[in-house]
PyMOL Python script that loads the backbone (N, CA, C, O; Angstrom):
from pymol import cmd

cmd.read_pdbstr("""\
ATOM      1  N   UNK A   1      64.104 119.923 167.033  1.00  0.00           N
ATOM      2  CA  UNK A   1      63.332 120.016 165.826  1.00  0.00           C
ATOM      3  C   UNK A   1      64.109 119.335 164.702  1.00  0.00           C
ATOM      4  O   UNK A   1      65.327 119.460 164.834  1.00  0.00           O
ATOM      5  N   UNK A   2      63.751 118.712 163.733  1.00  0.00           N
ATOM      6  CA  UNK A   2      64.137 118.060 162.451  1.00  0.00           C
ATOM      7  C   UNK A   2      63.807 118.366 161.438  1.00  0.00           C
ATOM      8  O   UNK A   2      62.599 118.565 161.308  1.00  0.00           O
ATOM      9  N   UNK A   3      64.586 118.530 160.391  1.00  0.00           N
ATOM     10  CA  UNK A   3      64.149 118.790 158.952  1.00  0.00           C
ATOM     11  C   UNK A   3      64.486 117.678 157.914  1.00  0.00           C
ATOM     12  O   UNK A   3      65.617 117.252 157.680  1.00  0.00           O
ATOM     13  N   UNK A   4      63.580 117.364 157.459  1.00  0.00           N
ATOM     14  CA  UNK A   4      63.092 116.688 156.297  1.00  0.00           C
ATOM     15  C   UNK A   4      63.494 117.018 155.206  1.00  0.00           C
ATOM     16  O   UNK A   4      62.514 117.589 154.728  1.00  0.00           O
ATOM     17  N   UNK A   5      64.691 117.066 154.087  1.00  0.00           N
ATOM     18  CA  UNK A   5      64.936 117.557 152.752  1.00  0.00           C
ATOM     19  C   UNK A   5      65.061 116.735 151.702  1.00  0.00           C
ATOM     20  O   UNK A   5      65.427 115.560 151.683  1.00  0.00           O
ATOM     21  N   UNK A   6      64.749 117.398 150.883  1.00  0.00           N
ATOM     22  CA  UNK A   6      64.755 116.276 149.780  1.00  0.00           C
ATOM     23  C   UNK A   6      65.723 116.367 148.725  1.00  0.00           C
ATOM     24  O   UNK A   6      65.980 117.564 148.604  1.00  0.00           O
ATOM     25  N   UNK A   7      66.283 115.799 148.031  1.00  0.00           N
ATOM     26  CA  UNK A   7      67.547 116.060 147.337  1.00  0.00           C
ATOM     27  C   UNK A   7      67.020 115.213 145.912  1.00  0.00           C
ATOM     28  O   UNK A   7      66.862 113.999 145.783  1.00  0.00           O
ATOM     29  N   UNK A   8      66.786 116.441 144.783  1.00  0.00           N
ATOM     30  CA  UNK A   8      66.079 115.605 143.415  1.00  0.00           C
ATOM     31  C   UNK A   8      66.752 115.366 143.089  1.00  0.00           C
ATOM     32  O   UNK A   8      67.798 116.007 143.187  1.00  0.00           O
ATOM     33  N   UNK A   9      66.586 113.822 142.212  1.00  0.00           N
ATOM     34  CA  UNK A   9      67.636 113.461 141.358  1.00  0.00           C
ATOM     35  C   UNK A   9      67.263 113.708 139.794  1.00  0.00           C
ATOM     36  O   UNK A   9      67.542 112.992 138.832  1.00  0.00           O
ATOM     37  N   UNK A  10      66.487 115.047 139.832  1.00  0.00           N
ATOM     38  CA  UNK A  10      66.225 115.493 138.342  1.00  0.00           C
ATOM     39  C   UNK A  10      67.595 116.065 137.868  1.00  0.00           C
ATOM     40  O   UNK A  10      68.550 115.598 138.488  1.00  0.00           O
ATOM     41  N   UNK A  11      67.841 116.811 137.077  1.00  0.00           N
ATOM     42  CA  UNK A  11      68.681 117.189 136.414  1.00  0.00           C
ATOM     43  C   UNK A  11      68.540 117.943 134.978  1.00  0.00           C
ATOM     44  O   UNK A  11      68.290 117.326 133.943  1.00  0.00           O
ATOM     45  N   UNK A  12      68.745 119.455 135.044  1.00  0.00           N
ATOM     46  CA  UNK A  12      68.612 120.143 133.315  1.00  0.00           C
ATOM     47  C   UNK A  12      69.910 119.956 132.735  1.00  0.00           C
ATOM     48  O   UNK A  12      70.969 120.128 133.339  1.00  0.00           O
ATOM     49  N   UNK A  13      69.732 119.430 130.983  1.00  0.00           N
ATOM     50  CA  UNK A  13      70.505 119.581 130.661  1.00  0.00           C
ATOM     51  C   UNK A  13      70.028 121.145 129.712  1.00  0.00           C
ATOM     52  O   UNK A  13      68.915 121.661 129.606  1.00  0.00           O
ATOM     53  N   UNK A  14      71.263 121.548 129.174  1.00  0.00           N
ATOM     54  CA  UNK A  14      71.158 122.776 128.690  1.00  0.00           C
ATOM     55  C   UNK A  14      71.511 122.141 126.956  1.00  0.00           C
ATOM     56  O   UNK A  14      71.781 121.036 126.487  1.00  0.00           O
ATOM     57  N   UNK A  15      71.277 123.914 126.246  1.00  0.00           N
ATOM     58  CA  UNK A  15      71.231 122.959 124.922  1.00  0.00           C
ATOM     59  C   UNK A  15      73.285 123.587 125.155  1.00  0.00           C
ATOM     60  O   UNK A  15      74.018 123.508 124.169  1.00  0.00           O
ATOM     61  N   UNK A  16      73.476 123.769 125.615  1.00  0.00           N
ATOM     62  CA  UNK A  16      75.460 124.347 125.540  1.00  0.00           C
ATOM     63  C   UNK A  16      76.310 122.589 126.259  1.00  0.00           C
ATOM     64  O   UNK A  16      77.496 122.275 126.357  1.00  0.00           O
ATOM     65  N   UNK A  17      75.034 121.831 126.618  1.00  0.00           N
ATOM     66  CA  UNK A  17      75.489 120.906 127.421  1.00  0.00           C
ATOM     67  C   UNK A  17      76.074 119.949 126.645  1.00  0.00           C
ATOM     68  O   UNK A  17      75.487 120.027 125.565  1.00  0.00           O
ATOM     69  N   UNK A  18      77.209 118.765 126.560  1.00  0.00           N
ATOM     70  CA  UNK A  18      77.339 118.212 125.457  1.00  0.00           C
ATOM     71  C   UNK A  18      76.787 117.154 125.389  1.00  0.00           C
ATOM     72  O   UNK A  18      76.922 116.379 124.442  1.00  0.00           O
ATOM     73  N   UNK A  19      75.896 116.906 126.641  1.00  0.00           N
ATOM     74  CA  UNK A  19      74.924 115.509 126.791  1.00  0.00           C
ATOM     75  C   UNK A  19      73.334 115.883 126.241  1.00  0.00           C
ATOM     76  O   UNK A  19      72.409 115.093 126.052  1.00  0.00           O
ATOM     77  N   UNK A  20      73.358 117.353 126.057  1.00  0.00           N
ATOM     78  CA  UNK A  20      71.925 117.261 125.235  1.00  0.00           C
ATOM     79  C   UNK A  20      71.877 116.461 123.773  1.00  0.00           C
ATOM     80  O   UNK A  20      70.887 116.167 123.105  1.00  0.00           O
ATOM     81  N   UNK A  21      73.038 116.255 123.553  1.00  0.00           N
ATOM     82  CA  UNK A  21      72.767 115.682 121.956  1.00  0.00           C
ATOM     83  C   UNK A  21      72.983 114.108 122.068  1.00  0.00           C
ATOM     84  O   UNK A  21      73.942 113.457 122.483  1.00  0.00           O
ATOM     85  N   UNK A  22      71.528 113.662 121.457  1.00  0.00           N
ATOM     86  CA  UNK A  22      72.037 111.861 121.216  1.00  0.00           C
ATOM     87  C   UNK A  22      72.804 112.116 119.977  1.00  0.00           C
ATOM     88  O   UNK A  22      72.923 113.041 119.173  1.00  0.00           O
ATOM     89  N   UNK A  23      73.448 110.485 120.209  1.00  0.00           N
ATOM     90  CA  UNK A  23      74.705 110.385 118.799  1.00  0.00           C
ATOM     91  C   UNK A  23      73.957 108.935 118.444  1.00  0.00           C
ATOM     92  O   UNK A  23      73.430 108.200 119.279  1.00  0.00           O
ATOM     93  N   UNK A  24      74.031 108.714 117.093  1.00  0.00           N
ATOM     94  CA  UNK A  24      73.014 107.491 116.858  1.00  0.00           C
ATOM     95  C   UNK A  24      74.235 107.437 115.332  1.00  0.00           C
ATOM     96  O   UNK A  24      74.092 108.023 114.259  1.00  0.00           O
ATOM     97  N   UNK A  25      75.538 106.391 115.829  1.00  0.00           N
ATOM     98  CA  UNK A  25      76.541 106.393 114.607  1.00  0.00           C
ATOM     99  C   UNK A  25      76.061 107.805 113.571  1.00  0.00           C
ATOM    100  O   UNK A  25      76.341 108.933 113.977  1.00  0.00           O
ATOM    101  N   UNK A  26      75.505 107.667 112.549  1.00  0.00           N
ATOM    102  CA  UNK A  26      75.163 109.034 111.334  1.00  0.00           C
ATOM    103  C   UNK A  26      74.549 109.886 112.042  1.00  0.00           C
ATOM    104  O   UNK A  26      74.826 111.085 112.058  1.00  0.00           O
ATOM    105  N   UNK A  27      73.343 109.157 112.924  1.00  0.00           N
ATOM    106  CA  UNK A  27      72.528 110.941 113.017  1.00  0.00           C
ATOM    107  C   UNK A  27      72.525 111.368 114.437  1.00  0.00           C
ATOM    108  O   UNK A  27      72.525 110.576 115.379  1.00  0.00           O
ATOM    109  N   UNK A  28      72.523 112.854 114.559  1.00  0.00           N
ATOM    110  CA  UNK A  28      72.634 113.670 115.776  1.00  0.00           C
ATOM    111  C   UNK A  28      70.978 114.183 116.097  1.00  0.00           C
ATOM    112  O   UNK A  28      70.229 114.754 115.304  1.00  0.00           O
ATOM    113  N   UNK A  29      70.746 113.859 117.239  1.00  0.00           N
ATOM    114  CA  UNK A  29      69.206 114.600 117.447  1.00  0.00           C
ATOM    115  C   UNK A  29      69.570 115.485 119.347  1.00  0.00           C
ATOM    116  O   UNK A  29      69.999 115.040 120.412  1.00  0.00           O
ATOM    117  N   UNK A  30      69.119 116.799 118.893  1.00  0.00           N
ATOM    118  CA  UNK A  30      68.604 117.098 120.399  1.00  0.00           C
ATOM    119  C   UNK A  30      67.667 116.387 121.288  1.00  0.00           C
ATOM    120  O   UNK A  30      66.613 115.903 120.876  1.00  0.00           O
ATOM    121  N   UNK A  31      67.993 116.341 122.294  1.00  0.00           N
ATOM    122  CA  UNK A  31      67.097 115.479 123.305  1.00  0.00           C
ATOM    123  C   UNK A  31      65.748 116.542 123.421  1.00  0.00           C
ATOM    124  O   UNK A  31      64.580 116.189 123.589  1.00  0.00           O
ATOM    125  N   UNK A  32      66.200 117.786 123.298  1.00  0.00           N
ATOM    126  CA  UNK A  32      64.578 118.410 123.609  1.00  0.00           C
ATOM    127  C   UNK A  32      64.503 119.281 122.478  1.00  0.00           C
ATOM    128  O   UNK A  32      65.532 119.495 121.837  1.00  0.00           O
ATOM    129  N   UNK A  33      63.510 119.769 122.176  1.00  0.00           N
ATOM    130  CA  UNK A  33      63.197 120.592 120.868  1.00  0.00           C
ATOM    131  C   UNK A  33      61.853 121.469 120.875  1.00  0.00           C
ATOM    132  O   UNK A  33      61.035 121.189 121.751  1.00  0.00           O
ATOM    133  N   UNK A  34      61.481 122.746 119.771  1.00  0.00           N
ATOM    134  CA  UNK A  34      60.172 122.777 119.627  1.00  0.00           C
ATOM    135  C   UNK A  34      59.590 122.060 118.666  1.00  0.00           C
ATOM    136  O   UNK A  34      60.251 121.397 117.866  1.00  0.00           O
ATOM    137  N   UNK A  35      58.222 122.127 118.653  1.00  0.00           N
ATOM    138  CA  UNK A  35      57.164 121.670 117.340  1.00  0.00           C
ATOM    139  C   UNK A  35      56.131 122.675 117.543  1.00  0.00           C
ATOM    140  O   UNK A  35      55.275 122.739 118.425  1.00  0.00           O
ATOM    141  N   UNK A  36      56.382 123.472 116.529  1.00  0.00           N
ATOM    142  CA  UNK A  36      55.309 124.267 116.051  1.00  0.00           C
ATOM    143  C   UNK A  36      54.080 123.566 115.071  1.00  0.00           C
ATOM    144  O   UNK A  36      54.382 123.289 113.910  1.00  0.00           O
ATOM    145  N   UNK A  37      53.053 123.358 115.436  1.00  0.00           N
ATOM    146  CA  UNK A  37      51.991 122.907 114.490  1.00  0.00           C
ATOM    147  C   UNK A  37      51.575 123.986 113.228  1.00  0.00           C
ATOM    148  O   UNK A  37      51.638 125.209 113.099  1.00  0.00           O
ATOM    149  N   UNK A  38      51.215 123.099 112.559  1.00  0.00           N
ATOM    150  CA  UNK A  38      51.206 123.998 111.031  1.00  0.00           C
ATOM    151  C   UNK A  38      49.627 124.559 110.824  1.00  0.00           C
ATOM    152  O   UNK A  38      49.147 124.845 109.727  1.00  0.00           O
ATOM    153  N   UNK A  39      48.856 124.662 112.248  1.00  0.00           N
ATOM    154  CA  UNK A  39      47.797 125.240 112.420  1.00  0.00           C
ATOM    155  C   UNK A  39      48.272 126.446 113.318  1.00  0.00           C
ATOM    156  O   UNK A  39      47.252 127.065 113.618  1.00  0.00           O
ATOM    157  N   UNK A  40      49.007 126.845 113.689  1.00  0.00           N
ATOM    158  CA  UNK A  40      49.548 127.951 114.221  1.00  0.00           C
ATOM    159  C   UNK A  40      49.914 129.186 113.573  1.00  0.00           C
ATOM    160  O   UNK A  40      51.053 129.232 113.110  1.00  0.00           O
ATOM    161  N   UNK A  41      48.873 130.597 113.400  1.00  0.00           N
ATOM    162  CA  UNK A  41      49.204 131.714 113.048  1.00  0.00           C
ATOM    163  C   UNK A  41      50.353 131.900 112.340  1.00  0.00           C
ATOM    164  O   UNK A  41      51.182 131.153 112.861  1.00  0.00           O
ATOM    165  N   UNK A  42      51.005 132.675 111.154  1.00  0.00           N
ATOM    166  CA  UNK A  42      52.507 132.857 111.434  1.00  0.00           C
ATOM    167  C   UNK A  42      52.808 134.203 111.637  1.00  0.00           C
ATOM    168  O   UNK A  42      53.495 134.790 110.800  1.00  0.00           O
ATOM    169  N   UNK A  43      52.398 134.770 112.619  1.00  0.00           N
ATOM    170  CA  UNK A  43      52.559 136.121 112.945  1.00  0.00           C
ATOM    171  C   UNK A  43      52.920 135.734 114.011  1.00  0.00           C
ATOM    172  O   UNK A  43      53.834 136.403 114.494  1.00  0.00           O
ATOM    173  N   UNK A  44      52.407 134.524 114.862  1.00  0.00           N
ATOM    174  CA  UNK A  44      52.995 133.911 116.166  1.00  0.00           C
ATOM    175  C   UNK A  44      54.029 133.146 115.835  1.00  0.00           C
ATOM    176  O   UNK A  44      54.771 133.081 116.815  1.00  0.00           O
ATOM    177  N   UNK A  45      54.621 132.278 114.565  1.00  0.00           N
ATOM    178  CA  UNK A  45      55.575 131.656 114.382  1.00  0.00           C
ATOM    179  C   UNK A  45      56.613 132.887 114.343  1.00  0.00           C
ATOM    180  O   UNK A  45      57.620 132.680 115.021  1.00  0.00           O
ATOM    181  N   UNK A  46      56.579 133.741 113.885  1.00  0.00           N
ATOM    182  CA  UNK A  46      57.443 134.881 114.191  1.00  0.00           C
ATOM    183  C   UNK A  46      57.981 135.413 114.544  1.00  0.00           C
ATOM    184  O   UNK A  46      59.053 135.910 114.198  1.00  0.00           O
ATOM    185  N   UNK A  47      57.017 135.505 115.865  1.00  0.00           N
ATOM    186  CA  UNK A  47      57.522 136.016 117.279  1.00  0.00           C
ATOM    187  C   UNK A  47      58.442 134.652 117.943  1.00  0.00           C
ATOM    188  O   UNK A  47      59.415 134.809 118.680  1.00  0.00           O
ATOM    189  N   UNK A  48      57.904 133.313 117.508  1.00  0.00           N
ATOM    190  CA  UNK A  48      58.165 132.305 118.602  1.00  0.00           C
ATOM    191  C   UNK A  48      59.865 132.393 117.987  1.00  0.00           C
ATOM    192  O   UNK A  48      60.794 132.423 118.794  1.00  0.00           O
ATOM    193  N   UNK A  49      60.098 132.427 116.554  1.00  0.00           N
ATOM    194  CA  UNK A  49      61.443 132.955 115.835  1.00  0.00           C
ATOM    195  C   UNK A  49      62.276 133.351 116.147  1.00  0.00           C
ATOM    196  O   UNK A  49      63.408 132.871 116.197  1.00  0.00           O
ATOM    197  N   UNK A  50      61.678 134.881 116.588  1.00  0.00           N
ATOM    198  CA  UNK A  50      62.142 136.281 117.130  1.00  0.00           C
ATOM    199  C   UNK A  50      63.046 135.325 118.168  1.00  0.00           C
ATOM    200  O   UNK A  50      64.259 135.158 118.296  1.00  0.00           O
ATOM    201  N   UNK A  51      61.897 134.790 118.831  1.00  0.00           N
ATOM    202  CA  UNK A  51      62.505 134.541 120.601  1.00  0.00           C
ATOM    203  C   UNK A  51      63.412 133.778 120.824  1.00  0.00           C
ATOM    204  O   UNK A  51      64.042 133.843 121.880  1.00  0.00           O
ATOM    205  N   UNK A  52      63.757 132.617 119.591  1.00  0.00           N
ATOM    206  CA  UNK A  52      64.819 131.828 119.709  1.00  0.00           C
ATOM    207  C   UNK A  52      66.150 132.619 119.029  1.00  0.00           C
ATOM    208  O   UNK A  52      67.290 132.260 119.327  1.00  0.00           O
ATOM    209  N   UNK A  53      65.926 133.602 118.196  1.00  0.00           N
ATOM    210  CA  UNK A  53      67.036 133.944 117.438  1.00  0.00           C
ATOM    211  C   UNK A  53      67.773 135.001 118.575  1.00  0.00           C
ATOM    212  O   UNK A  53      68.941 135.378 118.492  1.00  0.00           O
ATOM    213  N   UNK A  54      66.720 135.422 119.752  1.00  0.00           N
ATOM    214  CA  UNK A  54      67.304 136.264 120.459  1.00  0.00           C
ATOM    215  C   UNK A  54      67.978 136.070 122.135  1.00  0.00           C
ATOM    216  O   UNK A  54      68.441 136.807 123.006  1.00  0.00           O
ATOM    217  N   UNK A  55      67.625 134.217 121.891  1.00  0.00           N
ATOM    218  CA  UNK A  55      67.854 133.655 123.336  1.00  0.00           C
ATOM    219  C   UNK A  55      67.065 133.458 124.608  1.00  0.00           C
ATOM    220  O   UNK A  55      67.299 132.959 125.709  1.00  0.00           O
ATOM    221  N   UNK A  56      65.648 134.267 123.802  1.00  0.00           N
ATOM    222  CA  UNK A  56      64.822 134.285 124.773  1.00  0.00           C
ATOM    223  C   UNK A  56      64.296 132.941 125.303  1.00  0.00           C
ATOM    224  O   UNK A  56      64.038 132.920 126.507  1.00  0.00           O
ATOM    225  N   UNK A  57      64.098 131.826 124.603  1.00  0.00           N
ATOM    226  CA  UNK A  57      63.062 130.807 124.631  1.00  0.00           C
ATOM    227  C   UNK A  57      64.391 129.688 124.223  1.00  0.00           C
ATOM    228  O   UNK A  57      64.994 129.498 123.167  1.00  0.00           O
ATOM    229  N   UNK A  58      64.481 129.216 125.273  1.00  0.00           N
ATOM    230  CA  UNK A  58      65.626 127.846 124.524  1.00  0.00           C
ATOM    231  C   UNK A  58      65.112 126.505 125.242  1.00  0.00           C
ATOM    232  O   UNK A  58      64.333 126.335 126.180  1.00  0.00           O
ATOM    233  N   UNK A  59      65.933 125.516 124.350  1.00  0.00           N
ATOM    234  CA  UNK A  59      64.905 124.114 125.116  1.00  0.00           C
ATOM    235  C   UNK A  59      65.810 123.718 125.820  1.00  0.00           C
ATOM    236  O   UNK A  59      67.007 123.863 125.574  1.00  0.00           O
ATOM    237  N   UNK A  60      65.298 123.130 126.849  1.00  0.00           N
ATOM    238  CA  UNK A  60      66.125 122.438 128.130  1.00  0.00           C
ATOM    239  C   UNK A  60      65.626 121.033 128.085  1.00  0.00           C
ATOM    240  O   UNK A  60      64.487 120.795 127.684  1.00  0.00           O
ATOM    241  N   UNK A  61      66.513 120.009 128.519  1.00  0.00           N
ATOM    242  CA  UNK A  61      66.146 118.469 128.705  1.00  0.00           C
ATOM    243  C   UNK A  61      66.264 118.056 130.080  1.00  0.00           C
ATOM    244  O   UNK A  61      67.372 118.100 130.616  1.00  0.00           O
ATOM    245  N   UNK A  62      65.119 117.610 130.795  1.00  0.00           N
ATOM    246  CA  UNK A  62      65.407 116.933 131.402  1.00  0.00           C
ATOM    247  C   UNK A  62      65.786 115.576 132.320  1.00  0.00           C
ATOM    248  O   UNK A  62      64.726 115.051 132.660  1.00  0.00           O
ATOM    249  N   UNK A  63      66.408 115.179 132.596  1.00  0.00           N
ATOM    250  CA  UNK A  63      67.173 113.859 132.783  1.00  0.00           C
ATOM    251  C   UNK A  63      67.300 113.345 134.467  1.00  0.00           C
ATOM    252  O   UNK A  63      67.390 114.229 135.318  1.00  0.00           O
ATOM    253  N   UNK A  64      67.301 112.738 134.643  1.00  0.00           N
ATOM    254  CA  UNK A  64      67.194 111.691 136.127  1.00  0.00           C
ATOM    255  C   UNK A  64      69.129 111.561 135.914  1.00  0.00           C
ATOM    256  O   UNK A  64      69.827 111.509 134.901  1.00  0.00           O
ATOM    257  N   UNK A  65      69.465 111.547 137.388  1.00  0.00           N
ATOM    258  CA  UNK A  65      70.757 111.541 137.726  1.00  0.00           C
ATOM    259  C   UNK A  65      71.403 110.217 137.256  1.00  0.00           C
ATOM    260  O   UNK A  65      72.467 110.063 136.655  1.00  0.00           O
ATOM    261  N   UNK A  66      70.263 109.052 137.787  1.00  0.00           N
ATOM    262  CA  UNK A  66      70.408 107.813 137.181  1.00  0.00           C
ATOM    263  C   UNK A  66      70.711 108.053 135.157  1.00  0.00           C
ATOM    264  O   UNK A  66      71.816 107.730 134.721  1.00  0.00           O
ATOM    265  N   UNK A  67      70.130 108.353 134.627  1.00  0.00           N
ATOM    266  CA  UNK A  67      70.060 108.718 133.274  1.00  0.00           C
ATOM    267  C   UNK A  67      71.684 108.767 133.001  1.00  0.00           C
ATOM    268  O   UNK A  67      72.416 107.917 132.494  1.00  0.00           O
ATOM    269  N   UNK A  68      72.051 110.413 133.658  1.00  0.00           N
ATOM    270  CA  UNK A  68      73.144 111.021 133.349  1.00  0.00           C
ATOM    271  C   UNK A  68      74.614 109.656 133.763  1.00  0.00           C
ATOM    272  O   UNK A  68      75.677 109.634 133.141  1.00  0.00           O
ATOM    273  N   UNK A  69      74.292 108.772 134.800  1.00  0.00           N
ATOM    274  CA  UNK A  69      75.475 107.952 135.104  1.00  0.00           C
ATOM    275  C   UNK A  69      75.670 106.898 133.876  1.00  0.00           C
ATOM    276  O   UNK A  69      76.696 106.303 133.545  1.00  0.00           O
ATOM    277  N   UNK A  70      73.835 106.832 133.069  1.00  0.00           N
ATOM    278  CA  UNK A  70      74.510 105.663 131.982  1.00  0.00           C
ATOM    279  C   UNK A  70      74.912 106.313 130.884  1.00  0.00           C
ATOM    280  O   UNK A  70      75.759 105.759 130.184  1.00  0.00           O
ATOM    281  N   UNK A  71      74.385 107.648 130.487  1.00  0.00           N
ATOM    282  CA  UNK A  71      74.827 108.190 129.570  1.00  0.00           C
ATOM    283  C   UNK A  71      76.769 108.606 129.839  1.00  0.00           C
ATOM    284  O   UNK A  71      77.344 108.629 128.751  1.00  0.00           O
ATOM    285  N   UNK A  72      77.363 108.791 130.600  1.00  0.00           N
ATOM    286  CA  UNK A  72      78.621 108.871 131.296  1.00  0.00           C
ATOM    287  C   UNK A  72      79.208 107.550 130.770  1.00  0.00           C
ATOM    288  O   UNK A  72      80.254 107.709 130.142  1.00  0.00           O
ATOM    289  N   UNK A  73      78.803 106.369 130.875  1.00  0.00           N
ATOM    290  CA  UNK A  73      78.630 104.951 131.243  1.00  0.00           C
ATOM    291  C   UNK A  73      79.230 104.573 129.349  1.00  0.00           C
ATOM    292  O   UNK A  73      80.207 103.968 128.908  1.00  0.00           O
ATOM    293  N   UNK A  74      77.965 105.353 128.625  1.00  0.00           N
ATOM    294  CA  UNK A  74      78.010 104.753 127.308  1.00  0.00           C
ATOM    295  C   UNK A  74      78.985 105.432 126.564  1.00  0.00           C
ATOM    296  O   UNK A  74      79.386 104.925 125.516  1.00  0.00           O
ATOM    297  N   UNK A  75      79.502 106.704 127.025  1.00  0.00           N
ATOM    298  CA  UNK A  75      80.081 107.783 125.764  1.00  0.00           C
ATOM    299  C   UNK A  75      81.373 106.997 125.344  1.00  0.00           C
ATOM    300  O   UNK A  75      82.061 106.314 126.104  1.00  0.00           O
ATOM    301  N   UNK A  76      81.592 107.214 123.967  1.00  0.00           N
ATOM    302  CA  UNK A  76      82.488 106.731 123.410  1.00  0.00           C
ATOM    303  C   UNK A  76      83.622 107.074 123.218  1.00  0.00           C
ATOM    304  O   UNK A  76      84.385 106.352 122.576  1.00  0.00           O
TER     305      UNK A  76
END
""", "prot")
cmd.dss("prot")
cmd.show_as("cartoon", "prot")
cmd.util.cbc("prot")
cmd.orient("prot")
């Protein structure tokens, strides 16, 4: 019998990761983020608040293995 596996070349970065952050000379941006629309309740912006101030809800990026070798590739 044979097995077939597959091995992703996805990859999370975390926001503790030090490759979640682009460096652009002056400015720093997270690779992933929220956007709350300004048609959104704020009794739900609140909670969505709550959830980041408490660790519940954090953003993750994700990146191709290829990605991570040029970002490796470019750091300064």
């Amino acid at each position: 019998m044979n097995f077939t596996t597959h091995h992703s070349q996805i990859r999370t970065l975390k926001q503790s990761d030090p490759r979640f952050h682009i460096h652009d000379k002056f400015t720093v941006a997270p690779r992933a983020g929220f956007e709350i629309s300004s048609g959104c309740p704020w009794n739900y912006k609140e909670i969505i608040q709550e959830c980041i101030q408490h660790g519940w809800l954090k953003p993750v990026a994700h990146v191709t293995e290829r990605e991570l070798l040029f970002m490796g590739l470019a750091n300064d």
